[in-house]
C-alpha positions in Angstrom: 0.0 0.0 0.0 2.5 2.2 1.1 4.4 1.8 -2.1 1.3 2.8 -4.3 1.0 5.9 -2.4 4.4 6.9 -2.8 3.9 6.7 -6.3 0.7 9.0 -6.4 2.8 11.5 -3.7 5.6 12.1 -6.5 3.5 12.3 -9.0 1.8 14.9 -7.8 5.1 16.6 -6.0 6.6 16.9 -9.5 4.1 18.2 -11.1 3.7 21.0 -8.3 7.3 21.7 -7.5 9.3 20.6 -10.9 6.4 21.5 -13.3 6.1 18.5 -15.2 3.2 17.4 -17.9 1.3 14.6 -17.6 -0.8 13.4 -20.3 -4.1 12.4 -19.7 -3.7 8.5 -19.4 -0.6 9.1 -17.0 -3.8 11.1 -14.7 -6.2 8.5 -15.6 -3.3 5.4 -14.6 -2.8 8.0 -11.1 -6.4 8.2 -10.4 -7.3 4.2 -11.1 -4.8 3.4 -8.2 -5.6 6.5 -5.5 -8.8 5.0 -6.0 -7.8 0.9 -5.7 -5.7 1.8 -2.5 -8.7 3.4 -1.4 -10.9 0.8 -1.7 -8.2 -1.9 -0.3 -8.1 0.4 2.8 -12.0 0.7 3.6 -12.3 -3.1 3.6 -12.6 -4.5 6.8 -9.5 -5.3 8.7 -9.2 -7.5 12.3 -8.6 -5.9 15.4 -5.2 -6.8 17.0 -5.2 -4.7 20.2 -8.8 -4.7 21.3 -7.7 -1.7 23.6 -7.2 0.4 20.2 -10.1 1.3 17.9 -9.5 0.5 14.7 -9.8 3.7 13.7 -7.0 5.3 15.7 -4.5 2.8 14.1 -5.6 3.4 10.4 -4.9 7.1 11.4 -1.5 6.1 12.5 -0.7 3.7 9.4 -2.0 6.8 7.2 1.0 9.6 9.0 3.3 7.1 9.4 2.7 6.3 5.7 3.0 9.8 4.8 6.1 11.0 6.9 7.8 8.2 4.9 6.4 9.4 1.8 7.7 13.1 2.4 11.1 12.6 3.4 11.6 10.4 0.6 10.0 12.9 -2.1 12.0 15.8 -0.4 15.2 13.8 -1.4 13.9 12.6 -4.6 14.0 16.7 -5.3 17.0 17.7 -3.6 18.9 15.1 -6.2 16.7 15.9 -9.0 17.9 19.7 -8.7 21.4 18.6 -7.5 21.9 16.5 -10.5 20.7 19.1 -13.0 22.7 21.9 -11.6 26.0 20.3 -12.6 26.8 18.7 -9.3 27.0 15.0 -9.7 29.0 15.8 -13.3 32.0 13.8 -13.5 34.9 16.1 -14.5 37.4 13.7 -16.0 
């Protein structure tokens, strides 16, 4: 689950912070699995700690799911930039 939704994250991150085009069946492919994660997630899932709801550790799953999503898309960007401003060229 988490690894579709890190997917969906940098799509979206690039097009917001590097400006890049998607075409309209790259939106439609995003869309189609935002919306099978979705439906994976609302189906019924057994308890393990009855002392949790089950609603309180979806909530947790989801921020721990998106910390781990945001750090990795911030370094995805800090090496997409550093890489295209002549940093990682090899001067030999």
């Amino acid at each position: 689950m988490s690894y579709q939704l890190k997917i969906l994250t940098t799509a979206l991150f690039s097009v917001a912070v590097l400006h890049k085009i998607l075409s309209r069946l790259q939106w439609l492919s995003l869309i189609l699995l935002f919306v099978g994660v979705a439906v994976v997630q609302l189906q019924p899932t057994q308890v393990v700690n009855p002392a949790t709801s089950s609603m309180q550790q979806v909530y947790k799953c989801f921020i721990n799911i998106y910390i781990y999503i945001y750090i990795y898309i911030y370094i995805f960007i800090y090496l997409y930039i550093l890489y295209y401003t002549g940093w990682f060229k090899n001067d030999t």
